[in-house]
C-alpha positions, -999 to +999 in steps of 0.1 A: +491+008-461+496-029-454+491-025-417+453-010-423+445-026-457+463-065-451+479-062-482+509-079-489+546-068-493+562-078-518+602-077-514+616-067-553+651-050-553+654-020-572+685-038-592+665-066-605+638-045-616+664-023-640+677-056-656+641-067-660+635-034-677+660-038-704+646-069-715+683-086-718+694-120-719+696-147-693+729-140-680+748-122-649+750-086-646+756-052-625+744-028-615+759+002-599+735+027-576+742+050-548+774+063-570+794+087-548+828+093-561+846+061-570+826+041-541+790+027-550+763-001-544+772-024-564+740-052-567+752-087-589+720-098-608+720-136-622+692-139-644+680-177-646+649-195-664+619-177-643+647-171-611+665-142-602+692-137-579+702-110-562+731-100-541+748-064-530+772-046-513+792-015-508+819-018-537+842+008-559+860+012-592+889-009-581+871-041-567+847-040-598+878-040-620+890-070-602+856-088-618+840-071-645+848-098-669+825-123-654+795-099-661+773-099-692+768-061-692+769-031-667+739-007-654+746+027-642+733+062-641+749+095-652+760+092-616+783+066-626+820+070-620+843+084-650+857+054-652+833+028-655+828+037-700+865+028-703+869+001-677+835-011-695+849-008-731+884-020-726+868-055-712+841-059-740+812-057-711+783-037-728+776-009-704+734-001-702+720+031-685+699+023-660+662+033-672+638+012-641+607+010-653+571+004-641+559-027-663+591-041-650+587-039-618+547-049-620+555-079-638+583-092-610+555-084-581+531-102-596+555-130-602+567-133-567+533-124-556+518-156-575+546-174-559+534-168-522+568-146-516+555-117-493+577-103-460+564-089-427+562-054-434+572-050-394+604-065-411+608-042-438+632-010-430+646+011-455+687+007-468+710+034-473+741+022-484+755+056-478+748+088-457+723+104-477+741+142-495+718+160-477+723+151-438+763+153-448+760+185-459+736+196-428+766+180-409+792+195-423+774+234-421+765+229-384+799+217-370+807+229-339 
């Protein structure tokens, strides 16, 4: 659409949009995404007076163990690993289910928007921090 129509693109990362949805503090934060197993995408959110920072990578129960007590709470999914309530609990880290919404994620656009923050949308290519379930699977039935 921004090819034909000039609009811009505005880069928001679906992490910092389900922190901005639960209205929480300033403070630092996870969340987990992509859950498969133990291993997931874990995103670090620090939430500053009108900043946000963002930074991910591939991570799993082990490594997040490592750190959870620097965190001011946990987001996940029902996907999230069986351990993450206990590993949560036993650390005092408040663990949030991960509930993205649109206001949310209207509000940071329009933010960064009004800030002149746009990318190239030639730029812009999709992340999969994992092989989707599906083309494993299609993998896995069509072995030779």
């Amino acid at each position: 659409i921004s090819f034909s129509t000039g609009a811009a693109v505005i880069p928001i990362e679906t992490a910092l949009v389900t922190v901005a949805s639960s209205k929480t503090d300033k403070g630092f934060y996870y969340v987990l995404s992509g859950v498969k197993h133990d291993a997931f995408w874990l995103s670090k959110i620090r939430l500053q007076t009108k900043e946000q920072c963002c930074s991910a990578s591939i991570s799993c129960v082990a490594e997040l163990e490592k750190s959870i007590n620097e965190a001011d709470g946990v987001f996940a999914d029902s996907f999230a690993p069986e351990a993450l309530p206990t590993l949560c609990l036993n650390n005092d880290v408040p663990l949030f289910n991960s509930e993205p919404n649109a206001q949310a994620l209207l509000r940071l656009g329009g933010e960064l928007y009004n800030s002149g923050v746009s990318v190239d949308p030639l730029k812009v290519s999709p992340l999969y921090p994992r092989e989707p379930e599906a083309v494993r699977m299609w993998k896995e039935l069509h072995k030779k």
